[in-house]
C-alpha positions as CSV (number, residue, x, y, z in Angstrom):
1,X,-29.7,99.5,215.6
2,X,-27.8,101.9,213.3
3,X,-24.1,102.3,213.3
4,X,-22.6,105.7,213.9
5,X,-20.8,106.5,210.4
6,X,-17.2,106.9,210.9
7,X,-15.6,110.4,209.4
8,X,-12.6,108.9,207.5
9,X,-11.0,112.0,206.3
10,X,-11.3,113.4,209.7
11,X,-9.4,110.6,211.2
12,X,-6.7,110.4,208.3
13,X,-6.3,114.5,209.3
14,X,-5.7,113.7,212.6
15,X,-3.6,111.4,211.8
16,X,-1.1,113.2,209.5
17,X,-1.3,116.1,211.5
18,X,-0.1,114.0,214.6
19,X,2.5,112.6,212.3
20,X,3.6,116.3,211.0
21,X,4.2,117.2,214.7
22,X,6.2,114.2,215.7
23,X,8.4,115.1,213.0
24,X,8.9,118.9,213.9
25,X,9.4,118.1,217.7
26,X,11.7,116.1,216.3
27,X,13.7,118.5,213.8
28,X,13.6,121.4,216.3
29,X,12.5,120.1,219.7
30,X,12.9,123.8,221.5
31,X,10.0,125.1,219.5
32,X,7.8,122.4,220.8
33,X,8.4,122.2,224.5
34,X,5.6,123.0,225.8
35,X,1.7,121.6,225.1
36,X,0.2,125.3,223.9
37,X,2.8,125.3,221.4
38,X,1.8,121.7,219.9
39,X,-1.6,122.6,220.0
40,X,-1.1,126.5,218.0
41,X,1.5,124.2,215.7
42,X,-1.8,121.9,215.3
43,X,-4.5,124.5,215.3
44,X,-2.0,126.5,212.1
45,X,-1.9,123.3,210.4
46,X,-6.3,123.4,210.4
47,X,-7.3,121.5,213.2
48,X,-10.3,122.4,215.6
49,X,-9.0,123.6,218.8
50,X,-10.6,120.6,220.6
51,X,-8.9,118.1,218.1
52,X,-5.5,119.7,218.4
53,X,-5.6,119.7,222.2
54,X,-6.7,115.9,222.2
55,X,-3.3,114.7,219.8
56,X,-0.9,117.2,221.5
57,X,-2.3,115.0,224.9
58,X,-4.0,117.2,226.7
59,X,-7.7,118.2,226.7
60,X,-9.4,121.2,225.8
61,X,-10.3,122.7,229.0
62,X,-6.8,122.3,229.8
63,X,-5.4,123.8,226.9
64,X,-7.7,126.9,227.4
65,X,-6.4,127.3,230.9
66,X,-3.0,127.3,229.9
67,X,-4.1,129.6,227.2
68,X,-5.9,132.2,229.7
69,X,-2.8,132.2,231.9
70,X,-0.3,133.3,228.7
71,X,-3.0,136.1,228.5
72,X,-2.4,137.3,232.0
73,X,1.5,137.2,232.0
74,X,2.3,133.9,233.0
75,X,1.6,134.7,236.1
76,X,-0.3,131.4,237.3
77,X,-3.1,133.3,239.1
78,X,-1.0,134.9,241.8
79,X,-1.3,138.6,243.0
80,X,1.9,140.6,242.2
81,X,4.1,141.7,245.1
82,X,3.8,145.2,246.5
83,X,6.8,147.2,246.9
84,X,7.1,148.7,250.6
């Protein structure tokens, strides 16, 4: 049975990148409070969308949710109020 080969440099990328972000959250932890602004930090830095999402700990379905709802407003799916 063949072995699956193992992407090294994709793993040591991952890797710093993770590393990079640990750092910035910790040298300016407002800029990183949330999980879309790991993964754009991460996805800046060169990583795939689906890799950022998975070492900001999240997945990528979630992080395009989160990502649809910035487009709308922010408003979380809810119909706005109607003035009387």
């Amino acid at each position: 049975m063949a072995k699956a080969e193992t992407d090294w440099l994709a793993v040591i990328g991952r890797t710093l990148s993770y590393l990079c972000l640990e750092h910035a959250k910790k040298e300016t932890p407002d800029k990183f409070n949330t999980v879309q602004k790991k993964v754009d930090f991460l996805i800046d830095m060169g990583l795939p969308a689906d890799a950022a999402a998975y070492v900001a700990g999240s997945s990528p379905a979630s992080v395009a949710v989160l990502a649809s709802r910035a487009k709308k407003g922010g408003k979380n799916g809810k119909k706005a109020k109607r003035s009387k």
